[in-house]
VOPAGU-2260 file (C-alpha; in pm, 1 decimal, decimal comma):
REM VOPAGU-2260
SITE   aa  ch    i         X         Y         Z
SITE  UNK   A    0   22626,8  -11301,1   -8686,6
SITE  UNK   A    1   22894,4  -11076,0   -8792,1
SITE  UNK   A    2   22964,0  -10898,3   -8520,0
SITE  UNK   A    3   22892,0  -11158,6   -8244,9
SITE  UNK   A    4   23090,4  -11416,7   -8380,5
SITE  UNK   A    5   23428,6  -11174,8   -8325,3
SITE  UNK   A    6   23261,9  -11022,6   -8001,3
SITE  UNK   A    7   23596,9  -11036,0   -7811,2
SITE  UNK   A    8   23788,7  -10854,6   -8069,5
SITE  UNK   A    9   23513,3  -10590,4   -8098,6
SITE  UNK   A   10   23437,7  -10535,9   -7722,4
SITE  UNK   A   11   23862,4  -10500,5   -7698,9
SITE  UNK   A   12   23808,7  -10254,0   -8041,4
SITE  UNK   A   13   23572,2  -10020,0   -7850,3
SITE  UNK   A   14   23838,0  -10036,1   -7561,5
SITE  UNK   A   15   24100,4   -9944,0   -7744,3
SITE  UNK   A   16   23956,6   -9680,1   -8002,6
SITE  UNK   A   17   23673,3   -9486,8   -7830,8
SITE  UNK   A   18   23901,6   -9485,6   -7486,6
SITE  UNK   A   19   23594,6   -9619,6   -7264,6
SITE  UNK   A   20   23584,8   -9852,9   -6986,1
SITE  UNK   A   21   23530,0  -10214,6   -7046,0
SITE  UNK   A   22   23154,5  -10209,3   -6867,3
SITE  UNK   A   23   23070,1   -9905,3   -7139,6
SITE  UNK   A   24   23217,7  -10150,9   -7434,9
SITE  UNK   A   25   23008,7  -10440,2   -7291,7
SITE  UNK   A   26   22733,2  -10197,2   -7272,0
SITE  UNK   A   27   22764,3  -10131,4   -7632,6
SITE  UNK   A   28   22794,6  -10512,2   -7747,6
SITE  UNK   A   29   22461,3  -10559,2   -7511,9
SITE  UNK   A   30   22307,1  -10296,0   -7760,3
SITE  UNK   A   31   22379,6  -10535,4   -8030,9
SITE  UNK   A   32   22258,0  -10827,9   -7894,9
SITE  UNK   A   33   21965,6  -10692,9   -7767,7
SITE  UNK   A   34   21829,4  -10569,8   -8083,0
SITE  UNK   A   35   21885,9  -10918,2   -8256,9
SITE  UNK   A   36   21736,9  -11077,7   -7965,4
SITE  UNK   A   37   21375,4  -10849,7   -8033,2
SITE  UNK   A   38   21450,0  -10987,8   -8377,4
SITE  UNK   A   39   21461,4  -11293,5   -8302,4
SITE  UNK   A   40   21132,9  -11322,7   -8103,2
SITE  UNK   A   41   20985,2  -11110,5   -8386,1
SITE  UNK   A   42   21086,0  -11326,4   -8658,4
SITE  UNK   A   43   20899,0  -11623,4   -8487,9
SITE  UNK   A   44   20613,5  -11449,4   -8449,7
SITE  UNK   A   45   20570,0  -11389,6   -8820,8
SITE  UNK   A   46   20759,7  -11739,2   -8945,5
SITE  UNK   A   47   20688,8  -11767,0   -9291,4
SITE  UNK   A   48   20350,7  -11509,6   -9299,2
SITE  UNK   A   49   20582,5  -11281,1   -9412,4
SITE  UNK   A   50   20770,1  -11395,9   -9775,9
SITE  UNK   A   51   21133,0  -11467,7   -9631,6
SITE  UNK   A   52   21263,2  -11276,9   -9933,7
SITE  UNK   A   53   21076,5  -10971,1   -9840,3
SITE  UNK   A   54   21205,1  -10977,4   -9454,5
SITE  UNK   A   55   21559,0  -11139,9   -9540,5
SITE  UNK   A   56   21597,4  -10800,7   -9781,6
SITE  UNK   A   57   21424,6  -10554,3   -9553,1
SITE  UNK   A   58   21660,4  -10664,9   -9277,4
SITE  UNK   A   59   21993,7  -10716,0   -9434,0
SITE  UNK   A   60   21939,4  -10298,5   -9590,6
SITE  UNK   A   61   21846,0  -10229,9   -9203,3
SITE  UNK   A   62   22147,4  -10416,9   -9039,7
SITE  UNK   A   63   22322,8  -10231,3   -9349,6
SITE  UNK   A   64   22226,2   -9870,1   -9199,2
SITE  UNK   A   65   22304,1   -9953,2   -8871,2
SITE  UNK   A   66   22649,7  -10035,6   -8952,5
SITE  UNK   A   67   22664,1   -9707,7   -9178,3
SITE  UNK   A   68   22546,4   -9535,9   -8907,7
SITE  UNK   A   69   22797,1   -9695,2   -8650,6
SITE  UNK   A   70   23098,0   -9568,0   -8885,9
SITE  UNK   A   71   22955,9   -9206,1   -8876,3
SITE  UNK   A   72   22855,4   -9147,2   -8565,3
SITE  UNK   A   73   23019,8   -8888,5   -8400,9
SITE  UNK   A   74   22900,4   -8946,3   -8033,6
SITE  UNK   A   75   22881,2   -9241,3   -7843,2
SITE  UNK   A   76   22517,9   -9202,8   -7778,9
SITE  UNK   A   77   22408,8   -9223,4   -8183,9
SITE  UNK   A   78   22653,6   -9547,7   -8152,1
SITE  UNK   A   79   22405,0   -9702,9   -7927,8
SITE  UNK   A   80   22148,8   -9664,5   -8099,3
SITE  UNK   A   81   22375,2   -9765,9   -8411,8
SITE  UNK   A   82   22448,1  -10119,2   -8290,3
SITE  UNK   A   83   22117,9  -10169,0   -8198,0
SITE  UNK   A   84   21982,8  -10076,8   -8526,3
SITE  UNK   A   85   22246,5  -10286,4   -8650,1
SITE  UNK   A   86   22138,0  -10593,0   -8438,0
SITE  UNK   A   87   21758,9  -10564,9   -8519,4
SITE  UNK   A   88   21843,9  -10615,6   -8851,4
SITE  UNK   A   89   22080,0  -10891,9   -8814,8
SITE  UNK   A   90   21809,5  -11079,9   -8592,1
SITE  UNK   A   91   21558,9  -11130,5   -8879,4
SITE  UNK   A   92   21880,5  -11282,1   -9109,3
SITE  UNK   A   93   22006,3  -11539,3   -8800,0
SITE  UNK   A   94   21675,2  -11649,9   -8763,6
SITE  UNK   A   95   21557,9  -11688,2   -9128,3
SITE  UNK   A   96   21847,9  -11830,0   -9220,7
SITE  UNK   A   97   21901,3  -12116,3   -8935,7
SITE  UNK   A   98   21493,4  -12208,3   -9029,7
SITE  UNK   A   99   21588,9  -12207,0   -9404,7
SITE  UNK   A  100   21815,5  -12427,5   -9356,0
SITE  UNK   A  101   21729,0  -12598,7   -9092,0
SITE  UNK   A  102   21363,2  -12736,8   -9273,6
SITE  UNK   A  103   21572,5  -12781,0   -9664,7
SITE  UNK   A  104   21665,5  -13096,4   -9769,8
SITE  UNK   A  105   21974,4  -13267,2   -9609,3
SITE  UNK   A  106   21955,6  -12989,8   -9301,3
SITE  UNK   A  107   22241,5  -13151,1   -9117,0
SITE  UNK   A  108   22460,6  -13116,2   -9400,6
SITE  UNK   A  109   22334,4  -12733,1   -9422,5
SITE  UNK   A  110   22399,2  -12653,1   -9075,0
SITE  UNK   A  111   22756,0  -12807,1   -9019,6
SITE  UNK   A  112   22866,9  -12622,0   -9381,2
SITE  UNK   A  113   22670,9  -12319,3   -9246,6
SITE  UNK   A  114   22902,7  -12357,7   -8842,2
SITE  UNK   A  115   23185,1  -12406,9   -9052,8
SITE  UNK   A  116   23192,3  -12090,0   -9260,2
SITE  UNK   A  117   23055,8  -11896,2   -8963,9
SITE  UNK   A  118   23356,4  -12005,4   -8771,5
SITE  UNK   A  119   23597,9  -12011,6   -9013,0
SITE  UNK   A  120   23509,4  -11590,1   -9052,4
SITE  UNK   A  121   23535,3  -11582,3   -8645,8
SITE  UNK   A  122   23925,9  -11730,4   -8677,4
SITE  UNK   A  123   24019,1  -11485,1   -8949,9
SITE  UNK   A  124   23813,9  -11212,5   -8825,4
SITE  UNK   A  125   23950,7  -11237,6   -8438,5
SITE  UNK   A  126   24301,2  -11296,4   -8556,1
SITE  UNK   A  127   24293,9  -11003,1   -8786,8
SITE  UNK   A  128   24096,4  -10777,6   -8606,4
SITE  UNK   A  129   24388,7  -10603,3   -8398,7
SITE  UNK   A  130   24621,2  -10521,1   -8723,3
SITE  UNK   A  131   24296,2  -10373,1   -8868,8
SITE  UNK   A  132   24207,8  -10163,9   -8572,9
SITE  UNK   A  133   24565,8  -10054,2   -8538,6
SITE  UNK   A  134   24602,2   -9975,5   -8912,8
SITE  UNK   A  135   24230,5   -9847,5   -8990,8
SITE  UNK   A  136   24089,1   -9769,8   -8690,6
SITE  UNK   A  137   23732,6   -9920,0   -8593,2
SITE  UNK   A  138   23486,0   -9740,0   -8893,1
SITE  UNK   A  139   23644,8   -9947,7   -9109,4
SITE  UNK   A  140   23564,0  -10263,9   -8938,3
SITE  UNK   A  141   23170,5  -10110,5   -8970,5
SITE  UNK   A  142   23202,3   -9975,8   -9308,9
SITE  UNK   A  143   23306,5  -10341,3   -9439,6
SITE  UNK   A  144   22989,3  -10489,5   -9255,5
SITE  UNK   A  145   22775,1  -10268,4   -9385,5
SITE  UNK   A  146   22911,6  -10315,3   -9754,1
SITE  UNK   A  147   22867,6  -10721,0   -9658,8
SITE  UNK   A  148   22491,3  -10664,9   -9565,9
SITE  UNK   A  149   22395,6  -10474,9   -9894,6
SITE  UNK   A  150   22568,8  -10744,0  -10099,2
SITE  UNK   A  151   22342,9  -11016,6   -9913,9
SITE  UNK   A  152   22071,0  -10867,0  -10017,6
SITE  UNK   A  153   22122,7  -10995,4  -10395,2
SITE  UNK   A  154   22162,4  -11335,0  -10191,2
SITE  UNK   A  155   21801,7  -11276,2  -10006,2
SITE  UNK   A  156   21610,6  -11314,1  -10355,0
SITE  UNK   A  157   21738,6  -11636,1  -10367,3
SITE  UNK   A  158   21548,9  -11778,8  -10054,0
SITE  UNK   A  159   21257,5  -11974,3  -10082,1
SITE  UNK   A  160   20973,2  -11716,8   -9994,9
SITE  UNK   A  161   20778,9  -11943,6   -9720,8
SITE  UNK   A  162   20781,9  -12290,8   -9588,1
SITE  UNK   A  163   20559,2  -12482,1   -9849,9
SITE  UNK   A  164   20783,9  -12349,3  -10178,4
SITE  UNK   A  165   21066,2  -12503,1   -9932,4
SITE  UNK   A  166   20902,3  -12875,6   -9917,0
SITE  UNK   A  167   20775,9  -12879,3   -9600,3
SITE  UNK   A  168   20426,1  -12788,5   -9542,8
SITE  UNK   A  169   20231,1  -12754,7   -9204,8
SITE  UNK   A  170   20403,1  -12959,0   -8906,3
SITE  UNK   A  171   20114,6  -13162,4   -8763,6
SITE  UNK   A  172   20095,8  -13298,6   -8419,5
SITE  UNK   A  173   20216,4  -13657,8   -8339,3
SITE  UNK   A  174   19894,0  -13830,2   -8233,9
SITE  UNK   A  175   20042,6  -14074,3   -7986,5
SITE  UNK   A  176   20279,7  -13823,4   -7824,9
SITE  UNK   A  177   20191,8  -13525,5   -7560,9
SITE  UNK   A  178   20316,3  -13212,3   -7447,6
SITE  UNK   A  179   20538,2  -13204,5   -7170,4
SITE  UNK   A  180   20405,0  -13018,5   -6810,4
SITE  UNK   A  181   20477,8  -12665,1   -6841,6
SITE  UNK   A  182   20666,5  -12650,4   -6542,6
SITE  UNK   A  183   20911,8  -12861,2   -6763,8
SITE  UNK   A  184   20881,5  -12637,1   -7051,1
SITE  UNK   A  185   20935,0  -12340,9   -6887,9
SITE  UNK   A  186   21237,7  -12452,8   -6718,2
SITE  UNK   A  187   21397,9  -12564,9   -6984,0
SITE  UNK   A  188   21370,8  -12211,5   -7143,0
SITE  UNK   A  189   21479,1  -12079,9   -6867,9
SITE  UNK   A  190   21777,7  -12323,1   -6848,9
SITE  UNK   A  191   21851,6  -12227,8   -7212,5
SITE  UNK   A  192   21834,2  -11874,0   -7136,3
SITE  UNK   A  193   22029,0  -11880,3   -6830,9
SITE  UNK   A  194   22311,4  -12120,8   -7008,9
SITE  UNK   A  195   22351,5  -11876,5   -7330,2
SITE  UNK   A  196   22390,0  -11564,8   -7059,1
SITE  UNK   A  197   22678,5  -11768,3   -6896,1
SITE  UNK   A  198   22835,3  -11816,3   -7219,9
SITE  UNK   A  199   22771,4  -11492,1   -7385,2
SITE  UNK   A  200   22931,4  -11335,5   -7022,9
SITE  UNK   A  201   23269,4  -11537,0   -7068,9
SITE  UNK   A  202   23275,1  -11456,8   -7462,6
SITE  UNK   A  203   23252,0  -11105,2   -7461,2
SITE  UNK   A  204   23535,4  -11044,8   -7205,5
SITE  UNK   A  205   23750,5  -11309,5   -7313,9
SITE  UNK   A  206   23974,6  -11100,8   -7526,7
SITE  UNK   A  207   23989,1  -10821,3   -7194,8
SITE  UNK   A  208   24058,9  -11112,5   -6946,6
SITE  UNK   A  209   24361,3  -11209,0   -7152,5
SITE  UNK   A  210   24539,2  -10865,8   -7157,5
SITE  UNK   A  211   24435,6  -10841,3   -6753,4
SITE  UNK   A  212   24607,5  -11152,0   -6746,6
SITE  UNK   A  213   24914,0  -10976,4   -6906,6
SITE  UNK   A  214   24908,7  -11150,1   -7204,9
SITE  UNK   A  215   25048,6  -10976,2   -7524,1
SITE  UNK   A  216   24734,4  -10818,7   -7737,2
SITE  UNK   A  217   24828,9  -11075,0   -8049,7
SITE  UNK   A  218   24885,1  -11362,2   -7828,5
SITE  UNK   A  219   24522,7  -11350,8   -7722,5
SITE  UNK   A  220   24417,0  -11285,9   -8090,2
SITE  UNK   A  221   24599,0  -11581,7   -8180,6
SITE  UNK   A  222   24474,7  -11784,7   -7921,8
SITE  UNK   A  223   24067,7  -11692,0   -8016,6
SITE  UNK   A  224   24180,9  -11753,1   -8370,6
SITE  UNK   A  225   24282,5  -12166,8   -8267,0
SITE  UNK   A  226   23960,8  -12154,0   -8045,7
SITE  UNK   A  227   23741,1  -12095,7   -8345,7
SITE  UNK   A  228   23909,7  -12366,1   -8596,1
SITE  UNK   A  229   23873,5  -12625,7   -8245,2
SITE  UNK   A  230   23525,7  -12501,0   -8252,2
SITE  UNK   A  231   23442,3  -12644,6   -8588,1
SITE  UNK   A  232   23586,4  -12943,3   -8487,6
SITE  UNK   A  233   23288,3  -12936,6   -8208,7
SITE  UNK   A  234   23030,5  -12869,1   -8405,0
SITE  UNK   A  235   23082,2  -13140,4   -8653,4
SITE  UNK   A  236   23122,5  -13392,4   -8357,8
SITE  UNK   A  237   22757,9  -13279,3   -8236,4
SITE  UNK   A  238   22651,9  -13396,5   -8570,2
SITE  UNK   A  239   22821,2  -13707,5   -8642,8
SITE  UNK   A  240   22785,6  -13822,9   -8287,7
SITE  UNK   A  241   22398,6  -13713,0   -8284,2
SITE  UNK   A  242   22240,5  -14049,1   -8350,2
SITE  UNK   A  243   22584,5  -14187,6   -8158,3
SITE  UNK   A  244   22636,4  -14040,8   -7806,3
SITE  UNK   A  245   22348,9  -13938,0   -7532,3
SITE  UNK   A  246   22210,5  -13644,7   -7496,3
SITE  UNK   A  247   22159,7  -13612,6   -7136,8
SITE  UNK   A  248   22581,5  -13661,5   -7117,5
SITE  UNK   A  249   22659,9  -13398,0   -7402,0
SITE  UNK   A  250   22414,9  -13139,7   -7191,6
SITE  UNK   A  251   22605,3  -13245,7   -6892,2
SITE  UNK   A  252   22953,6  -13174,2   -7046,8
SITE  UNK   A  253   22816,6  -12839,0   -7170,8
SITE  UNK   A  254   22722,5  -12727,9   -6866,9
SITE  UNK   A  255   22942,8  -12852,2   -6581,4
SITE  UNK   A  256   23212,4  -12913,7   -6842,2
SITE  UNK   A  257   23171,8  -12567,6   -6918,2
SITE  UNK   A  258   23183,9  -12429,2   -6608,2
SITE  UNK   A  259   23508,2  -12642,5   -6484,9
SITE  UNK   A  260   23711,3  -12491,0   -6786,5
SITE  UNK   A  261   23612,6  -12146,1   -6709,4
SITE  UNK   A  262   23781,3  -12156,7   -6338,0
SITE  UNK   A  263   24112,8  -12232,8   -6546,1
SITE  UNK   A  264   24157,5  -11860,6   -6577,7
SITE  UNK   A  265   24062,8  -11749,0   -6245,3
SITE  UNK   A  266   24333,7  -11555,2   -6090,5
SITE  UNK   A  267   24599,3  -11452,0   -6374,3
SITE  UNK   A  268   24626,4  -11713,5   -6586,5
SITE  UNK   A  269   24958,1  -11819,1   -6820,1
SITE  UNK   A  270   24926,8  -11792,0   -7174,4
SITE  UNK   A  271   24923,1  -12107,8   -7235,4
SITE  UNK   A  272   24654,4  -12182,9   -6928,6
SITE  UNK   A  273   24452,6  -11907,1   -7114,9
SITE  UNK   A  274   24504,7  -12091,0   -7469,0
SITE  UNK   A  275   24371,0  -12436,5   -7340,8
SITE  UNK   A  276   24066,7  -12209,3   -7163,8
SITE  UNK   A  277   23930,9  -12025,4   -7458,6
SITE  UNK   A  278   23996,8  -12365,2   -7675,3
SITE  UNK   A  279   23825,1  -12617,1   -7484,7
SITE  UNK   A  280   23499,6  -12356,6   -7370,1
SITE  UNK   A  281   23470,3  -12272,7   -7755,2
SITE  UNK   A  282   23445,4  -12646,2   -7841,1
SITE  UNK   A  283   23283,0  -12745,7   -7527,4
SITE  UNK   A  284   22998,7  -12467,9   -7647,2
SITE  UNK   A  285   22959,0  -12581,7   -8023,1
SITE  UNK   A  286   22929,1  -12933,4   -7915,1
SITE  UNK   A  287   22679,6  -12894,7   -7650,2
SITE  UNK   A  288   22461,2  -12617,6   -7771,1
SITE  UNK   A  289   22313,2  -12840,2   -8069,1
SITE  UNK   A  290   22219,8  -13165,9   -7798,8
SITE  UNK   A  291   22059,2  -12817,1   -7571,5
SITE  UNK   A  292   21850,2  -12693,2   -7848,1
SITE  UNK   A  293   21774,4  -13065,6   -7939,6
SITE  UNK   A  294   21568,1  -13110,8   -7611,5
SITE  UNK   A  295   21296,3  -12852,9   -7792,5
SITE  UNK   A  296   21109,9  -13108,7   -8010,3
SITE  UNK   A  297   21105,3  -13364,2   -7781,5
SITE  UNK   A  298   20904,4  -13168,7   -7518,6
SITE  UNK   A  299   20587,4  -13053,6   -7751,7
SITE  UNK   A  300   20387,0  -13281,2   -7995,3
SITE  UNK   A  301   20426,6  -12998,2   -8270,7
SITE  UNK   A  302   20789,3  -12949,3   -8250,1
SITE  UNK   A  303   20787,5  -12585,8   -8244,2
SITE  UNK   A  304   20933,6  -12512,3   -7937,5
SITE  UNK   A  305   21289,2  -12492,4   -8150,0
SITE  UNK   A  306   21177,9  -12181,8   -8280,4
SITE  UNK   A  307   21096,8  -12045,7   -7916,9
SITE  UNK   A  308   21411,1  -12187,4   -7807,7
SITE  UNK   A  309   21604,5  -12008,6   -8054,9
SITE  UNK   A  310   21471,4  -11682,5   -7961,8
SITE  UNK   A  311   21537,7  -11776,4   -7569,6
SITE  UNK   A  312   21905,8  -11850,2   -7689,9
SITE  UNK   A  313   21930,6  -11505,5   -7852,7
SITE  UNK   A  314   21776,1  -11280,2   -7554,6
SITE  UNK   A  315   22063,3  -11527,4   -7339,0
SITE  UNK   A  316   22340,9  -11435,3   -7528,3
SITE  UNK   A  317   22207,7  -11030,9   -7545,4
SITE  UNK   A  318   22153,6  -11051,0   -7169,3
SITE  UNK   A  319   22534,4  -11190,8   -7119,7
SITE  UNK   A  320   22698,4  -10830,3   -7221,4
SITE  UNK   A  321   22431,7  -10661,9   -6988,4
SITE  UNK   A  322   22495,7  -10820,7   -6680,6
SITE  UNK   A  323   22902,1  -10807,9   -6731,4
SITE  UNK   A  324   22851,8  -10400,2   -6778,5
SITE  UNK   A  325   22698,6  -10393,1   -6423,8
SITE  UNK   A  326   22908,2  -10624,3   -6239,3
SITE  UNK   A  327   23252,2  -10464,8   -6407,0
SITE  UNK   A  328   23128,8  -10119,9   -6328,9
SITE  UNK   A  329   23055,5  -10192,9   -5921,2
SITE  UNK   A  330   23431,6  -10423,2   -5931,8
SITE  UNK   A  331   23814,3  -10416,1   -6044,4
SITE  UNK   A  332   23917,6  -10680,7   -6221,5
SITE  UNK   A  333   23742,2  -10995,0   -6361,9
SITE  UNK   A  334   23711,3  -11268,5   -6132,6
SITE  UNK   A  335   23342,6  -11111,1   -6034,9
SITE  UNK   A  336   23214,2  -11186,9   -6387,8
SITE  UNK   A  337   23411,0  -11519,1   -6438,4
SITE  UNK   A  338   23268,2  -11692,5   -6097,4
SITE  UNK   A  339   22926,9  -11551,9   -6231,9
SITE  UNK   A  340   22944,8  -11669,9   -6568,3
SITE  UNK   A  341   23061,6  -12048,6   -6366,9
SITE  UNK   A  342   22797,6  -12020,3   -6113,5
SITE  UNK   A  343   22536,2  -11959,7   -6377,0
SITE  UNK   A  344   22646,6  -12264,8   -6586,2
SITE  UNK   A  345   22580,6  -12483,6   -6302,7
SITE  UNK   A  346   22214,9  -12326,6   -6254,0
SITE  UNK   A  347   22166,3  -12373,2   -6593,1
SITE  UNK   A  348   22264,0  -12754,4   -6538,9
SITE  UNK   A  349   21984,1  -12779,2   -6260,0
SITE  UNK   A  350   21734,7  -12618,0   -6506,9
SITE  UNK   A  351   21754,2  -12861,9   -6791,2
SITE  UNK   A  352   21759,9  -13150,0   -6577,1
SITE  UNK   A  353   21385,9  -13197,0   -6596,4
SITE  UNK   A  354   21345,1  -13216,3   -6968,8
SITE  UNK   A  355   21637,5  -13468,1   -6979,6
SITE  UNK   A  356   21462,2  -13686,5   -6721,7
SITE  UNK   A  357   21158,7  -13609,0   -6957,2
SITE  UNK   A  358   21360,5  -13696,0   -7294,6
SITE  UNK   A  359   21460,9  -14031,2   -7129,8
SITE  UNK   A  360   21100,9  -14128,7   -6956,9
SITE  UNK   A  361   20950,9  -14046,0   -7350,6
SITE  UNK   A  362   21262,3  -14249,0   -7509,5
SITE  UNK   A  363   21162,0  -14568,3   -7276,0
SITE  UNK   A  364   20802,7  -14503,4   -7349,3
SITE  UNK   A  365   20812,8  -14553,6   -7743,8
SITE  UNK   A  366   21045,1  -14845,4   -7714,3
């Protein structure tokens, strides 16, 4: 996730450096996300057929070219196909690596040390990301990914090379329990989809909405870099208050919560209207998005549609980038993309309200 976890900084780096317009930066992020989003789906379609070694190094050498490539390229045409390039390669590693450690022993303990660094690199990388762009211009910020991706790949051997050497051998259907209707299925991915698009519009731009705001380039930096130590905060709440607090209200919170803290910057926001924003969506996000995803194994006997979900989450959070591109290049300004990024967090809301009436009806079943 290197480059999506400091999305803001890199969307304002393409701004700033290559002298295009903010819907041709968010084009180029969209390039990104798109190609870990194929990925993504890809990945589940081969699970563990596939040794994870052999796809974990095949990708991180790809996502490793792409990134070489994105340094080099002289045109801004080769940097499209750069980042995606880039992406695809990154998709396999997100993917492996959240099953890896999501099916190992202890996997809650995995996950919140595996939030925590990932965060922890968003604060330093968001916070440092202007000095470095000022001082070494943006192929440096490539060159040092793509010197991070080759190095993984001495990591990679070190994977378990399917799911049986991991423990866990075939996941076999529940006897007693059912699948849910389609209909519920398929909104809920849709409702996942449509959620991660919201957020993934809103995280891009937030580092342009603070400078239209008139905010001082390093006060925004230094604002994303609090948002991303509150965020850890949220994602360790998800886990300790799993077994502790109800799903149905955490998906609630996420979504309407989410929504109510984006209208905070409508307009031109103060700075310190704009820190309180970006700090309570990021930990609004990283608290709800684990109770979202946890709706999956509750609607299929197997389980499996986490893995689906994942994917959906992914093609979400490539479509978010998309969408902005269009809407900023018919408008001025950003209150277009922040009432659409609000109005699709309610939708998403409606959407998942099936498979939480679902989750409870199952819940009062089995008691």
């Amino acid at each position: 996730m290197l480059g999506f976890i400091v999305q803001p900084g890199l969307v304002q780096g393409f701004v700033t450096e290559l002298r295009v317009d903010p819907a041709v930066a968010n084009d180029l992020a969209f390039r990104e996300m798109l190609g870990i989003a194929i990925a993504t789906i890809l990945a589940t379609l081969i699970g563990d057929h596939v040794s994870w070694r052999l796809q974990t190094a095949v990708a991180l050498v790809v996502a490793s070219l792409g990134n070489i490539l994105s340094a080099l390229s002289p045109e801004l045409e080769m940097l499209f196909l750069a980042r995606l390039l880039a992406g695809f390669g990154a998709g396999f590693v997100i993917s492996i690596s959240f099953t890896v450690i999501g099916t190992g022993p202890r996997p809650e303990r995995g996950l919140g040390l595996y939030l925590v660094s990932l965060l922890t690199y968003g604060a330093i990388g968001l916070w440092a990301m202007p000095s470095v762009l000022a001082t070494f211009g943006l192929q440096a910020i490539f060159w040092a990914w793509a010197v991070a991706s080759g190095a993984a790949v001495f990591a990679a051997f070190a994977l378990p090379a399917d799911m049986r050497s991991q423990g866990r051998g075939e996941i076999h259907a529940t006897q007693t329990l059912k699948d849910a209707p389609i209909v519920i299925i398929l909104a809920f991915l849709l409702g996942v989809f449509v959620y991660n698009t919201a957020v993934s519009i809103a995280w891009a731009n937030l580092f342009l909405i603070g400078l239209d705001a008139g905010i001082a380039e390093q006060d925004v930096a230094n604002a994303l870099l609090i948002c991303q130590f509150t965020a850890i905060v949220g994602a360790l709440a998800a886990m300790s208050l799993a077994e502790k607090f109800s799903s149905i209200a955490s998906v609630v919170v996420g979504t309407s919560g989410g929504a109510a803290v984006l209208a905070l910057v409508l307009g031109a926001p103060s700075f310190a209207l704009f820190l309180a924003t970006v700090i309570l969506f990021n930990t609004i996000w990283n608290f709800a998005m684990p109770f979202i995803l946890g709706l999956a194994p509750t609607l299929t006997a197997s389980g499996r549609l986490m893995s689906v979900a994942v994917a959906v989450q992914m093609a979400g959070l490539a479509f978010g980038p998309l969408l902005a591109s269009a809407l900023l290049g018919e408008t001025e300004g950003f209150e277009t993309i922040k009432w659409f990024a609000i109005a699709l967090m309610l939708v998403a809301l409606l959407l998942l309200v099936p498979a939480m009436i679902d989750r409870r009806r199952r819940a009062k079943g089995a008691a």
